[in-house]
C-alpha positions in Angstrom: -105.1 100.4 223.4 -107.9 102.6 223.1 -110.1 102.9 219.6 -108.2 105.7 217.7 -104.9 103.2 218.0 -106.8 100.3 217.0 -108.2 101.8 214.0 -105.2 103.1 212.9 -103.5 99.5 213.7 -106.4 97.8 211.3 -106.5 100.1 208.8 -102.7 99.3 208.2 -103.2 95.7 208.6 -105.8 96.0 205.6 -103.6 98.4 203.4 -100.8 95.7 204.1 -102.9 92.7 203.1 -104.4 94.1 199.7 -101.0 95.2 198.7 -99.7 91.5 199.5 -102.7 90.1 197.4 -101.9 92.1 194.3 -98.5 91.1 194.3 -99.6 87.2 194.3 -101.9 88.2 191.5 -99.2 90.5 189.5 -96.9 87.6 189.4 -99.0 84.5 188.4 -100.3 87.2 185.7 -96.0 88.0 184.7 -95.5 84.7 184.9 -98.0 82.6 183.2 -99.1 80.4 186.2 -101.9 78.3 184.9 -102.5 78.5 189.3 -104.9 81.2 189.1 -107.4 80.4 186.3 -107.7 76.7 187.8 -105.2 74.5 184.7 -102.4 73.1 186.8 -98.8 72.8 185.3 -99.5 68.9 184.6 -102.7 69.4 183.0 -100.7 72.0 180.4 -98.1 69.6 179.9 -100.7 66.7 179.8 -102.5 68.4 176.6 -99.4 69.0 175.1 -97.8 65.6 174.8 -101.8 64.5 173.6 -101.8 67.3 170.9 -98.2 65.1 169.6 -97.3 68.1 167.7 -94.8 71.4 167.3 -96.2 74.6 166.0 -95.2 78.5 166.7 -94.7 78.8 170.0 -93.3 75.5 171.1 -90.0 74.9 172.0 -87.3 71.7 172.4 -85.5 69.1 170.8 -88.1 68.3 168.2 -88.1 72.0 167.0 -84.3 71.5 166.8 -84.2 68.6 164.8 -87.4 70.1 162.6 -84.7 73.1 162.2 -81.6 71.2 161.5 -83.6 69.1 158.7 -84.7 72.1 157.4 -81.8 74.3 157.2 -80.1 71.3 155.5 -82.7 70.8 152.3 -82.4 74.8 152.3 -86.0 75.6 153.9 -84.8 77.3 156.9 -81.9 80.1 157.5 -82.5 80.7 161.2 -80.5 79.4 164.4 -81.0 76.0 165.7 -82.3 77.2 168.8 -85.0 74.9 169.3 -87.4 77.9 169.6 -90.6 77.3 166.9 -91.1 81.1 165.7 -92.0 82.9 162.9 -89.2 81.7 160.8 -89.5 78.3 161.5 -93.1 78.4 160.8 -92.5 79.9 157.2 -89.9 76.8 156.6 -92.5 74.5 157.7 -95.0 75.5 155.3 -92.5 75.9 152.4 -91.6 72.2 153.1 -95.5 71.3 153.4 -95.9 73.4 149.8 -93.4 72.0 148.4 -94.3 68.2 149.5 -97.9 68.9 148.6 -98.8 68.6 152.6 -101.4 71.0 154.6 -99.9 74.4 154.3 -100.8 75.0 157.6 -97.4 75.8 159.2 -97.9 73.3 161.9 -95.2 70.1 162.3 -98.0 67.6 162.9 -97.8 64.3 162.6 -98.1 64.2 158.7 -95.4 66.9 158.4 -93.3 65.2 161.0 -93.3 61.8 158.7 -92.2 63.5 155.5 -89.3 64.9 157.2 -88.6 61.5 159.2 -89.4 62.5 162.6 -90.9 60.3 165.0 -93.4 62.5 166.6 -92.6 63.2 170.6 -89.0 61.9 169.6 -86.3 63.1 172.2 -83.3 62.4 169.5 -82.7 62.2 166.3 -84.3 59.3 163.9 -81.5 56.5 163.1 -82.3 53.9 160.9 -85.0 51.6 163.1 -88.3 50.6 161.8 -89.8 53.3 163.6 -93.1 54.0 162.4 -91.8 57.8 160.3 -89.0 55.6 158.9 -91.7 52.8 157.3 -94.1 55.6 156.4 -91.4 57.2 154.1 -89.9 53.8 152.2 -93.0 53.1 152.2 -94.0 56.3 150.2 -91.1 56.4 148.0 -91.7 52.3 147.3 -95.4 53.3 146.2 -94.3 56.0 144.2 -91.1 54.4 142.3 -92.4 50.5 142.1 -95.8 50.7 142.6 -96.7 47.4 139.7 -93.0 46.0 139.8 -92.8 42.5 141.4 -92.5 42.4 145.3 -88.6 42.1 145.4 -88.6 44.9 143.3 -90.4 46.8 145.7 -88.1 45.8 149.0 -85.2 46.7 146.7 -86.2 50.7 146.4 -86.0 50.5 149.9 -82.7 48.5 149.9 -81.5 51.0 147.5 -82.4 53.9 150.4 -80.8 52.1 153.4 -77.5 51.6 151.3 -77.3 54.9 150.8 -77.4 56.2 154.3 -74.8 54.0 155.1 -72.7 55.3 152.2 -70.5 58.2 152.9 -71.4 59.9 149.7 -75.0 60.2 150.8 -77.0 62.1 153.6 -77.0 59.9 156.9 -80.9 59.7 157.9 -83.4 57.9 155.4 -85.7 61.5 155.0 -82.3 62.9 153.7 -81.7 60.5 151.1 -85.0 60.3 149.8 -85.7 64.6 150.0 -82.1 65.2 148.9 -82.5 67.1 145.6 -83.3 65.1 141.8 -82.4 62.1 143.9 -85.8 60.2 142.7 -88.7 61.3 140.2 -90.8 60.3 142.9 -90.4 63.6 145.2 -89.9 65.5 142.1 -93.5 65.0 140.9 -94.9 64.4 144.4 -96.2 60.9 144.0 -94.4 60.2 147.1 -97.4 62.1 148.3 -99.5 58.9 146.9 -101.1 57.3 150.2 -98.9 53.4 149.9 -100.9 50.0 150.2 -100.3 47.7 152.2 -97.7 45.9 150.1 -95.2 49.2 150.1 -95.5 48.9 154.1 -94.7 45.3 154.3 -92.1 46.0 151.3 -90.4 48.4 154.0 -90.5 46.5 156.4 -88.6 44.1 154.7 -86.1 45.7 154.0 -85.5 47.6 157.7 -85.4 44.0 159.1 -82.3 43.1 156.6 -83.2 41.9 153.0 -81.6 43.3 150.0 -82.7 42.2 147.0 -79.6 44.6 145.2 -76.9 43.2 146.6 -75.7 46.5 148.1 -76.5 48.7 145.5 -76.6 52.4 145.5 -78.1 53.3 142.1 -81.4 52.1 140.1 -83.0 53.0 136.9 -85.3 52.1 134.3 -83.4 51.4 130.8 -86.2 52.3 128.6 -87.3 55.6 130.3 -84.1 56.9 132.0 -82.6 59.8 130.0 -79.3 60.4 132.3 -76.6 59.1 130.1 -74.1 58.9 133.1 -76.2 56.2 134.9 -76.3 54.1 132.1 -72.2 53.4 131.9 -72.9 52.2 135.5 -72.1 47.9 136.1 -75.2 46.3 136.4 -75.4 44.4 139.4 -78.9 42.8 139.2 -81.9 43.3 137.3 -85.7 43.0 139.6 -88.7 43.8 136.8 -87.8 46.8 134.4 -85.3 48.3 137.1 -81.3 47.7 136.7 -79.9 48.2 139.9 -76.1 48.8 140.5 -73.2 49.5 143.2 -71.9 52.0 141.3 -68.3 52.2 139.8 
């Protein structure tokens, strides 16, 4: 081959391998590999699973359930597509403004309690003592019973878990306590109080079986409560300045 060939043959060669090299480049840069600026795949998914939270941008089956929660106390009017946009974001810090959270539009671990979501949870939250189901009886306890005796404490709680198993109520323990004028506590956002260590054990209590109410569904106090409806209700049992009842 003499030298005209073999430069030609090279200069080809070199044409053909910068062309190849921009097209390995063009496509980690289209496709997000993490390859090219030295993060591998695990090291993205590591950071993720530490940082335990869903904000814009993340995607799967806790931004569904942070949707379908949503769209059912009326925060959210988007699909349930398990995508965390821009509308989902805005839900998230209505719910946060409205529960007297971080308006940060982040589902942290905070946000992710108040709406009874175990954070990293694959499924939804059934009634377990998982640690978002404690934190919100144990909320609501502070909030409505803070003072009354301990059974009287346990039996808010009671009164919670009857309800999800009642067919007139939501099915998940953050939809009975956030469903709407369903106790003062939410309403004037000392559920946002920070419980002691009383309200935890109170809940947990109660999650491991005892009802102090006998089943009831309903509670109220007889010298404060103003909702004349309540007040025809059977008595079941009375626990401090709370009348508790199963409802006619």
């Amino acid at each position: 081959m003499n030298r005209k060939k073999l430069y030609e043959v090279i200069c080809v060669l070199t044409v053909i391998a910068i062309f190849a090299s921009s097209l390995i480049i063009g496509e980690s840069y289209f496709y997000g590999s993490n390859d090219f600026i030295g993060i591998s795949e695990n090291d993205e998914v590591i950071a993720e699973a530490q940082d335990a939270l869903s904000k814009r941008g993340s995607y799967g089956s806790e931004v569904r359930q942070i949707q379908t929660k949503l769209k059912n106390w009326g925060y959210y009017n988007g699909d349930i597509d398990g995508i965390y946009g821009s509308r989902t974001e805005s839900a998230v810090k209505s719910f946060q403004r409205k529960n007297g959270l971080t308006v940060d539009g982040i589902a942290g671990p905070a946000t992710l309690a108040a709406m009874g979501i175990s954070s990293g949870s694959s499924g939804s939250t059934s009634v377990s003592a998982s640690s978002a189901n404690v934190e919100l009886l144990a909320r609501i306890i502070y909030g409505e019973a803070r003072g009354e005796p301990y059974a009287g404490q346990v039996a808010i709680a009671a009164v919670v878990l009857n309800r999800v198993e009642d067919s007139r109520f939501p099915k998940t323990i953050s939809g009975v306590i956030y469903q709407s004028g369903a106790f003062d506590a939410v309403s004037d956002g000392q559920i946002n109080y920070t419980p002691n260590s009383t309200a935890y054990q109170a809940a947990r209590d109660a999650l491991n079986g005892w009802d102090p109410t006998y089943g009831s569904i309903y509670y109220y106090n007889p010298v404060t409560a103003t909702n004349r409806w309540i007040k025809t209700l059977p008595i079941t049992v009375t626990i401090g300045k709370h009348v508790f009842s199963v409802g006619k």
